[in-house]
Structures are given as C-alpha cells and as structure tokens.
ZAVEXVO-593651 format. One line per 2 residues: number of its first residue (from 1); their letters; for each residue y, z, x of N, C-alpha, C. Coordinates in steps of 0.02 Angstrom, whole numbers, plus 50000, padded with zeros to 5 digits. Each point is the difference from the previous one (the first is absolute). Layout:
BEGIN
NUM) A) Y Z X Y Z X Y Z X ~ ...
This chain:
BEGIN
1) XX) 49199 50198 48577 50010 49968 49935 49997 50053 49946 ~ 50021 49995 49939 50004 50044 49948 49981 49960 49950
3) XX) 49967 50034 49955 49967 49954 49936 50065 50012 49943 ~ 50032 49959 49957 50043 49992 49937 49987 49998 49949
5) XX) 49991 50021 49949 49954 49967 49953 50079 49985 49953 ~ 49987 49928 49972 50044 49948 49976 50015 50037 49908
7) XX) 50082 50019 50006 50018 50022 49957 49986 49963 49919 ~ 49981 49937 50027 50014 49944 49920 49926 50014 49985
9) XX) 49958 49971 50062 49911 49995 49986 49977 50049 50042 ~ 49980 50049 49971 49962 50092 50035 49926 49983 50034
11) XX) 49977 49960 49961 49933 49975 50021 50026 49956 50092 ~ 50056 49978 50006 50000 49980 50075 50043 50044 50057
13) XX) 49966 50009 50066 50025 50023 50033 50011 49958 50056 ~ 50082 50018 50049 50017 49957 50039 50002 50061 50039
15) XX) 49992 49946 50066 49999 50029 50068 50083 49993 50054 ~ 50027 50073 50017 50059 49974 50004 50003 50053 50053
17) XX) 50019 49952 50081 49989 50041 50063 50070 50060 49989 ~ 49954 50045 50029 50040 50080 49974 50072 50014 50068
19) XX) 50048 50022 49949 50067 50001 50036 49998 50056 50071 ~ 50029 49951 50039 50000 50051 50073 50057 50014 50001
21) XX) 50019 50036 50052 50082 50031 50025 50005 49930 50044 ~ 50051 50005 50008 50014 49955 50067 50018 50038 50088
23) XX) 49962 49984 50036 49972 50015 50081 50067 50036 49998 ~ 50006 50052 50031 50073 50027 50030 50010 50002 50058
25) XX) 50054 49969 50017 50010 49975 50069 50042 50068 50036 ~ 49993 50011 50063 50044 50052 50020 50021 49961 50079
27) XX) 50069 50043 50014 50021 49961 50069 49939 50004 50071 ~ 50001 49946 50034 49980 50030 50056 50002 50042 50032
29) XX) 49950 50040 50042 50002 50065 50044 49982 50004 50063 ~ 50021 50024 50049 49974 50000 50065 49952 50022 50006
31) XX) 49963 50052 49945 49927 50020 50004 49964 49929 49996 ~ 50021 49955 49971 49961 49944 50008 49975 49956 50043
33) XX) 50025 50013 50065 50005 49968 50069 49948 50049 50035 ~ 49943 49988 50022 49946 50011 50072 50034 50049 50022
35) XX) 50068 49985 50041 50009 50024 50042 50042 50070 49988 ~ 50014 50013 49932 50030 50051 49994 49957 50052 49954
37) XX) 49947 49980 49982 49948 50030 49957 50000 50060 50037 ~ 49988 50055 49950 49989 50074 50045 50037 50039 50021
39) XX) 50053 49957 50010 50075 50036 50023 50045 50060 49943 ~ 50027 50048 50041 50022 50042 49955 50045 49972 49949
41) XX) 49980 50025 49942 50073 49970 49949 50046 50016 49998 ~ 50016 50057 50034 50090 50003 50017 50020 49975 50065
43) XX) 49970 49972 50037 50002 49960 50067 50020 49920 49977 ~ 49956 49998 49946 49966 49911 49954 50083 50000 49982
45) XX) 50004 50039 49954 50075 50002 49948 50066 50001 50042 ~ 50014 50028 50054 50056 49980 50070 50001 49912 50000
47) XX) 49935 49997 50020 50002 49904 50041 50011 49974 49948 ~ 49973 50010 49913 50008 49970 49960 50091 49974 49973
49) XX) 50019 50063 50005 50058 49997 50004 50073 49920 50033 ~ 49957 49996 50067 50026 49929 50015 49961 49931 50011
51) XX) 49938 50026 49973 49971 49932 49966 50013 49961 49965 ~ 50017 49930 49982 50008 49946 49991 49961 49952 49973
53) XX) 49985 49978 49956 49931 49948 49975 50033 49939 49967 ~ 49970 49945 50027 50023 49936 49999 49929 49955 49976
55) XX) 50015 49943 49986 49956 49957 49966 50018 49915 50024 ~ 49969 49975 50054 49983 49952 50012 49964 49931 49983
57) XX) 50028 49951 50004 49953 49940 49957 49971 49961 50057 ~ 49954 49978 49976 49956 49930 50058 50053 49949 50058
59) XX) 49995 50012 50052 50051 49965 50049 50069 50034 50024 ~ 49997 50049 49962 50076 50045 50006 49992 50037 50063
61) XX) 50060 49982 50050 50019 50036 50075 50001 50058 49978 ~ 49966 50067 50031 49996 50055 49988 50045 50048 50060
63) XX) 49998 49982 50049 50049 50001 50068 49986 49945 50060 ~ 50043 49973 50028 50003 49951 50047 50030 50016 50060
65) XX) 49957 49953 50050 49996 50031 50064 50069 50022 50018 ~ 50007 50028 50052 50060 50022 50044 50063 50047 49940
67) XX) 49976 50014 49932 50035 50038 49952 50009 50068 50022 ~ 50063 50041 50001 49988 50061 50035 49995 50034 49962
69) XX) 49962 50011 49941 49986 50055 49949 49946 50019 50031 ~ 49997 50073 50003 49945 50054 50002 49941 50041 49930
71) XX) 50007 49967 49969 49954 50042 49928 49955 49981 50016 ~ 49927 50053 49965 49938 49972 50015 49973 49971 49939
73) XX) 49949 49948 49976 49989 49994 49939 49939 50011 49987 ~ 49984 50005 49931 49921 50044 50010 50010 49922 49938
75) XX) 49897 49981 50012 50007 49962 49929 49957 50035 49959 ~ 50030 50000 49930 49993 50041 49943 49922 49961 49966
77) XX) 50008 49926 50008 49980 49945 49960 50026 49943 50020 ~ 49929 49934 50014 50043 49953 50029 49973 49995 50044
79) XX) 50044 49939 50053 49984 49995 50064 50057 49965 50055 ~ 49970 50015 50037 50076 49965 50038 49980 49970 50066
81) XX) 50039 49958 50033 49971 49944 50068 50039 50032 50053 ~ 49994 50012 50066 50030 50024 50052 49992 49899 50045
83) XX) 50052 49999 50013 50000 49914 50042 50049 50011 50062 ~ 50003 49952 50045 50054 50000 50065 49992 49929 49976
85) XX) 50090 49973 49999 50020 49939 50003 50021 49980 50075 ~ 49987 49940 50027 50027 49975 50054 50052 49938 49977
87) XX) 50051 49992 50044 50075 49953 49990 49955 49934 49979 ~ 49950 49996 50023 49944 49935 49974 50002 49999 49940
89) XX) 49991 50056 49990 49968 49997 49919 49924 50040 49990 ~ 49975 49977 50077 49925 50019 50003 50001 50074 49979
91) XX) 49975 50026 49943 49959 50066 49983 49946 50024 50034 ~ 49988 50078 50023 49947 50046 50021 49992 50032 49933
93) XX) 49938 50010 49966 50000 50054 49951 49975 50056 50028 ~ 50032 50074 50006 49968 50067 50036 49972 50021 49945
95) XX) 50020 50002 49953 49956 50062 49941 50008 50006 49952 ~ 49959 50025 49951 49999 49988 49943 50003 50082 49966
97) XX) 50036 50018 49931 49990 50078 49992 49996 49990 49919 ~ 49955 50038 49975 49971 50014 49931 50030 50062 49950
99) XX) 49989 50002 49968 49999 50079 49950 49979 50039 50055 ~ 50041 50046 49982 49976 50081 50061 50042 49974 50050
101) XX) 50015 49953 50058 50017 49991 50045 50056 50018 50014 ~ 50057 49983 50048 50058 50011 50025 50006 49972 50060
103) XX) 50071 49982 50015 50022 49971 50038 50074 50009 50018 ~ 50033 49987 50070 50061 50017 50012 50005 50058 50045
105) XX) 49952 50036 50021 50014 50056 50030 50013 49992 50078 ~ 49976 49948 50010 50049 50006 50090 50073 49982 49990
107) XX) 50035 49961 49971 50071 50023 49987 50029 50081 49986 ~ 49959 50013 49941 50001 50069 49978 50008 50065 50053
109) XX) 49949 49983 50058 49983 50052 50057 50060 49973 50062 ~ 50006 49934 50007 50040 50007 50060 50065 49965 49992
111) XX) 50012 49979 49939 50066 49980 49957 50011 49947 50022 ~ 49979 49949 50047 49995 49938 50003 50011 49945 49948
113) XX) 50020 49935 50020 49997 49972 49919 49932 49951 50011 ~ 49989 49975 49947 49945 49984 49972 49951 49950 50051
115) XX) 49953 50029 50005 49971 49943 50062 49960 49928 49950 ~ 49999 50000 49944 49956 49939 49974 50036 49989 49910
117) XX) 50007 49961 49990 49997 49976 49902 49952 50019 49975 ~ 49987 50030 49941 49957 50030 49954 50050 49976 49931
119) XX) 49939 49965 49953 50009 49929 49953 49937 50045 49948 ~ 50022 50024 49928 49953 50004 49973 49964 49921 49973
121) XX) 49915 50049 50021 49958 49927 49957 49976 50001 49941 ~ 50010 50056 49966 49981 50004 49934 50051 50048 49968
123) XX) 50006 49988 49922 50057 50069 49963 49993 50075 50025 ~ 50042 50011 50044 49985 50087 50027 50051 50037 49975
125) XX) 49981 50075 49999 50029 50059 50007 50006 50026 50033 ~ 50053 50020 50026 50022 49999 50075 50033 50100 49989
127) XX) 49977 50049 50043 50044 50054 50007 50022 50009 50081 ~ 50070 50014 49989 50038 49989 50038 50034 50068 50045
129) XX) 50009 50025 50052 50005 50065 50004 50029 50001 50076 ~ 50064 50019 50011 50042 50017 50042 49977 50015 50081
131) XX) 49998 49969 50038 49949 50020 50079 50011 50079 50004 ~ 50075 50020 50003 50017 50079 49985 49956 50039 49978
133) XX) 49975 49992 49917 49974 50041 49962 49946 49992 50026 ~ 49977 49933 50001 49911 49992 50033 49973 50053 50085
135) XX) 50063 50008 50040 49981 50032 50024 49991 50051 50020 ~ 50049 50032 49942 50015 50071 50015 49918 49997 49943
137) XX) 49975 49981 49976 49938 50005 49949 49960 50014 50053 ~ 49974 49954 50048 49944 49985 50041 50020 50064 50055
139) XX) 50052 50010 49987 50006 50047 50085 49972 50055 49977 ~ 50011 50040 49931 49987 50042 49966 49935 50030 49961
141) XX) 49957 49936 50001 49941 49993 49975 49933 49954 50067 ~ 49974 50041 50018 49936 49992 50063 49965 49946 49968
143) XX) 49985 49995 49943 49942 49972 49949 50028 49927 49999 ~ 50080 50001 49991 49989 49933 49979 50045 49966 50097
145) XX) 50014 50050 50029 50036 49988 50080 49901 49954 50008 ~ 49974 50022 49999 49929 49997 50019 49970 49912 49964
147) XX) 50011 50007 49942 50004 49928 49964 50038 49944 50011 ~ 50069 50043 50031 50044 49931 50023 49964 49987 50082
149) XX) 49979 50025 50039 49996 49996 50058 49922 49953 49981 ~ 49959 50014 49971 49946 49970 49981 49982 49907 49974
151) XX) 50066 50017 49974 50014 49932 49977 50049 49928 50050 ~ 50025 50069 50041 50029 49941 50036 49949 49997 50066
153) XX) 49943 50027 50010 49971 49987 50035 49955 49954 49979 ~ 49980 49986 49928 49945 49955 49987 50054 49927 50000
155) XX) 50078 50009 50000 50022 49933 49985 49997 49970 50087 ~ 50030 50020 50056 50005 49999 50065 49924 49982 50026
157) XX) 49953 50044 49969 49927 49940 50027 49981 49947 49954 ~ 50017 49997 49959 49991 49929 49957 50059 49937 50040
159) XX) 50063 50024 50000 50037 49952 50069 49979 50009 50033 ~ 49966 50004 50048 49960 50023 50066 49936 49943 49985
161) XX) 49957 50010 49971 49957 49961 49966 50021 49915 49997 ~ 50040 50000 49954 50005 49927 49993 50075 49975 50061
163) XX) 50013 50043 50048 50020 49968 50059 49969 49977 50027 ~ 49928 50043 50010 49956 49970 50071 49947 49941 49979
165) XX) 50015 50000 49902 49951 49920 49978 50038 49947 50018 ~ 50091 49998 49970 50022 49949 50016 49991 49974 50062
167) XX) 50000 50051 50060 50028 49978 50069 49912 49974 50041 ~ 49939 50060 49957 49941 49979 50044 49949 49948 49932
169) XX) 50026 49992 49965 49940 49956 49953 50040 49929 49984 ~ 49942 49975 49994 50027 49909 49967 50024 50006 49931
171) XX) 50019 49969 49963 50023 49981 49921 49947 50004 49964 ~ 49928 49998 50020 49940 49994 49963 49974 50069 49981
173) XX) 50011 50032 50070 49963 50099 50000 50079 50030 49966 ~ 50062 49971 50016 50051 50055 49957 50005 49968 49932
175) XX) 49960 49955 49969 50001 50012 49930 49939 50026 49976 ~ 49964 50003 50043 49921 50061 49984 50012 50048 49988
177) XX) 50040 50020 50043 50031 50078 49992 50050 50016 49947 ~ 50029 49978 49993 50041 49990 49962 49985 50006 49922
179) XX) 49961 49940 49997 49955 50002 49920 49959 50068 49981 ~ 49952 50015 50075 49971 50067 49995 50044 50055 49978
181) XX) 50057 50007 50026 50073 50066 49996 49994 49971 49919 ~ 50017 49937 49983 50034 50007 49936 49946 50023 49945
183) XX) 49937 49995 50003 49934 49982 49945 49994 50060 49989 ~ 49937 49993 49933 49999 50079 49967 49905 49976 50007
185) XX) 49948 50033 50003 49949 49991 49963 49983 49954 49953 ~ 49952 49974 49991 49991 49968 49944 49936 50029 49944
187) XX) 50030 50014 49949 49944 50017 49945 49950 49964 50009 ~ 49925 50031 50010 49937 49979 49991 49984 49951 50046
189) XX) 50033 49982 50046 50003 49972 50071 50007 50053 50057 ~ 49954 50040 50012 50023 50052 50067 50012 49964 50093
191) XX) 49980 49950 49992 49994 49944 50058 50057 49960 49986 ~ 50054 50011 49946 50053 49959 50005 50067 50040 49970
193) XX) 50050 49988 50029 50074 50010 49992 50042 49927 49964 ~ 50045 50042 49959 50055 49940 49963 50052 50050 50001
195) XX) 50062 49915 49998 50065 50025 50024 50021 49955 49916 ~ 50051 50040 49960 50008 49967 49943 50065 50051 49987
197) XX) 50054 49952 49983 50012 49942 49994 49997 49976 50078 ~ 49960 49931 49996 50028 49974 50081 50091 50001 50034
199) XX) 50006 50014 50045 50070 49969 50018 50016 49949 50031 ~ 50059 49992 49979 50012 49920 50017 49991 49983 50063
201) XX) 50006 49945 50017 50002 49980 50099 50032 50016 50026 ~ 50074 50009 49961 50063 50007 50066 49999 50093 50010
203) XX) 49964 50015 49947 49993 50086 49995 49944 50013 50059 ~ 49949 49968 50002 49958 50021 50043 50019 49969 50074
205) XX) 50025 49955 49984 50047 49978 50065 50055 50062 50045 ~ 50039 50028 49954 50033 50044 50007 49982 50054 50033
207) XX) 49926 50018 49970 49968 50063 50012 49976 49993 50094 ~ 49983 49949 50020 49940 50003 50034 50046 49964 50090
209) XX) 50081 49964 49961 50040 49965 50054 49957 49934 50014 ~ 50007 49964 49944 49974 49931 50022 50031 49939 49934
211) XX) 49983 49964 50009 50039 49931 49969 49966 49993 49923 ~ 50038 49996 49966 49968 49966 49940 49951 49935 49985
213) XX) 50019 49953 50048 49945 49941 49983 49943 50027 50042 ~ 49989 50064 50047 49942 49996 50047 49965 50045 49946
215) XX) 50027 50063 49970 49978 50038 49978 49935 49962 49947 ~ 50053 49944 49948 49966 49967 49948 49922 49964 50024
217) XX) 50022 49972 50071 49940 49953 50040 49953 50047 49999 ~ 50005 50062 50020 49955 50033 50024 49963 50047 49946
219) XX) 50026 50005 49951 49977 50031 49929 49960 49915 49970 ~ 50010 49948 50002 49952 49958 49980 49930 50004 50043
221) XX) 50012 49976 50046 49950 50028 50063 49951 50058 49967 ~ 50029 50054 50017 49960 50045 49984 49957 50002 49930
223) XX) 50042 49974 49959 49962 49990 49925 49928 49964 50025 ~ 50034 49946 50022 49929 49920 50003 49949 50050 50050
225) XX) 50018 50034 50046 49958 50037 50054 49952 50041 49975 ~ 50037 50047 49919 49941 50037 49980 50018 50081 49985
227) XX) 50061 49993 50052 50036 50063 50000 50015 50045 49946 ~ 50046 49954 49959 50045 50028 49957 49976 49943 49941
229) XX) 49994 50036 49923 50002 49928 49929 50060 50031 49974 ~ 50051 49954 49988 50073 49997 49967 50009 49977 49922
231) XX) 50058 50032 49973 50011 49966 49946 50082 50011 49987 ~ 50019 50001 49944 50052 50015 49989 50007 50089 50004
233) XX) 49951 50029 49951 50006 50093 49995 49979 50026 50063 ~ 49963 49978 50034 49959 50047 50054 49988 49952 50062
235) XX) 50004 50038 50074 49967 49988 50055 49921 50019 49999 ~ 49942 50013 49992 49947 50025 50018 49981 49989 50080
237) XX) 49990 50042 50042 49983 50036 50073 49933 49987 49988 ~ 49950 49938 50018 49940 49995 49994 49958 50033 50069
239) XX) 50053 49986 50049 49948 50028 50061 50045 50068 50030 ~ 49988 50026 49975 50060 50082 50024 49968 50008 50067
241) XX) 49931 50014 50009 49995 50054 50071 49999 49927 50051 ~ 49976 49951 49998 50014 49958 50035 50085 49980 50025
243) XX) 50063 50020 49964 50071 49994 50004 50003 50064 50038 ~ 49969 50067 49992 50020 50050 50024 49982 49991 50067
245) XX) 49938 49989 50016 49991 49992 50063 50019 49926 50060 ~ 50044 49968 49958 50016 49949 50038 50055 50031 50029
247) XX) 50039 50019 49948 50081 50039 50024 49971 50049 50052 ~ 49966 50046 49973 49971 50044 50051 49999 49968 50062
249) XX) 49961 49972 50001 49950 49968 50081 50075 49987 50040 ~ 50059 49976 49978 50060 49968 50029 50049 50055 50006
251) XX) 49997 50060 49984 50038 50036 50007 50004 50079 50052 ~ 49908 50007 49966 49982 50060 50061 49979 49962 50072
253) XX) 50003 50058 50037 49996 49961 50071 49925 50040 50011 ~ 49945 49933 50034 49941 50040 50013 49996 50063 50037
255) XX) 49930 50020 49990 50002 50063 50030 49977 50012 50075 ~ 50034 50032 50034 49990 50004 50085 49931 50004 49996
C-alpha cells in the first residue's frame, strides 16, 4: 500500500495499494519437465526444435486406442486418464499421469499403434515430441536412457500388482488397496489416510475391474463397519494398518 495525501484536504491521507508490473509470462520449456532437467542445452535446444505444445480441456480424447501415431507426451500441467474400452462398453482404468509425467512411449519405442485411450481429466498442457527425436535424445543421453527405463519399470510392476489383486482378491481387499494406492496422509492424524477429492463409483469401479452397484454396496458397508467416514470432499482411511494387512495376509504366500 502507499500512503496519498488528498490534494483538496492535506490534513487526510489515503491508502492506495502500490502499482505492480504485471507477472511476465514466457513460453514453455523443456527445462521444465523432470525428465529433461540437467540435460545439455544444446542437446535441450535440438529436441526443442520439434516440440509441440498443446492445451487440453476436461474430457478431451488425447489419443485413442488402436491410433497409429507415435509421439510421446510429457504433461506440462494437468492431468490425464489412461482407460481400455471393451465393445461392451465396460471400462478398465490403467493409469493415471500428473505434472512431470509422460506417456506414449511404447508406441514411441516399438511404433506400434496405441494400446489404450488417454482422455484428459483436468485442463492440461500437453508437450508433444516426435518418437524420432525422443529417441535419438534417450539413446544419446545415459541419464535420462536410465530414467526412461526406470519409469517403465515402476509402470509394468504397478500392472503386475493390480493383475494379481483383480485375479487373487475379492471386491472388498481390491478396494483396500486401491484407496490405500490412491490416499495421501492425513494432517494431524498419523494413524489415518484421506483420499480427496473422492472418486466416483464407476471410477473406482474402473480402477479395481468390478461393477458399479457392487463397488457402491461395498463402500456403504465399509463406512457402517468403521472402516472408512465419507463425505462429499474426502474419503478418510480410519483403519490403514488393519487394510494393509488384510490385503497382505491374501496375497503373500506363508512362509515354508
């Protein structure tokens, strides 16, 4: 604020919040992406070259299955849904990718077309970048060859993971797990986890390969049980190590 003092009456002074510049915006950069941080800048400035940046709205097809485009997409900002549609209709949801993330690179690596639909779920910024350029990048650079290999190994045991819930757990332990994967901590609760915003039924339905009216049955259940307190903003995870070790107990095999 800046003090005025009033040209008519000297004796008063007004308070009048003091003039800023306005924020200066500059284009996006690939230094801005995780995965390219560190990288030489005349290496950065090549890939930049056939980079691409796009801007996505809520529900907008981002690529769809069986599409034979090869680009990889990094998200800038935003978020985006990875799903498999069946001729049913019935949805699998595989994955979900945030700011920093990326996606597309097994097309990219073995030029295949698209194995799943990816649907942004929120307004994203999308950079966009040629399988070509991406790999003459990665072939060229250990650091980030090393990051891509890293990442597709944490995605392959996370499918791995929720193969062997759908196929070895009931609807009750794969939404335990499930809620657990999705939850963050809860402030000033160290004995409890929340998942906020909740997702809908047919979303967690999606996630876990099970029905929408069972999913709903079984999220009441669990409320009245003690499990979980619901509302509209938040799931709260009242009994975490008790969920961990139920899934647990059903999944490892005892010990010889």
């Amino acid at each position: 604020m800046r003090a005025i003092q009033d040209p008519v009456f000297p004796h008063l002074v007004w308070l009048r919040p003091a003039m800023t510049e306005p924020p200066t915006t500059r284009p996006p950069a690939l230094s801005d992406l995780p995965f390219f941080r560190g990288a030489d800048p005349a290496v950065l400035a090549k890939v930049a070259t056939s980079a691409r940046w796009r801007t996505v709205e809520p529900g907008q097809v981002v690529v769809d299955d069986d599409e034979p485009s090869t680009d990889i997409f990094f998200v800038a900002a935003g978020s985006v849904r990875v799903q498999l549609r069946a001729a049913s209709g019935r949805e699998v949801l595989l994955n979900e990718f945030g700011t920093g993330e990326f996606f597309g690179e097994l097309s990219a690596i073995d030029g295949a077309p698209r194995a799943a639909n990816v649907t942004a779920v929120a307004r994203s910024r999308l950079c966009i970048i040629p399988a070509k350029t991406f790999l003459e990048y990665v072939f060229a650079t250990p650091d980030a060859c090393h990051a891509l290999l890293k990442t597709l190994s944490a995605k392959l045991r996370l499918q791995t993971e929720r193969t062997l819930e759908r196929e070895a757990l009931p609807v009750r332990l794969r939404l335990f797990s499930e809620l657990l994967r999705l939850s963050r901590p809860r402030s000033g609760a160290p004995t409890e986890r929340v998942v906020s915003p909740p997702p809908p039924h047919h979303e967690l339905a999606a996630r876990i390969g099970a029905r929408r009216e069972v999913v709903s049955r079984e999220l009441s259940d669990m409320t009245r049980e003690g499990w979980l307190a619901r509302d509209r903003r938040v799931i709260r995870i009242l009994r975490v190590a008790e969920m961990q070790k139920a899934v647990a107990s059903e999944l490892r095999a005892p010990a010889a």
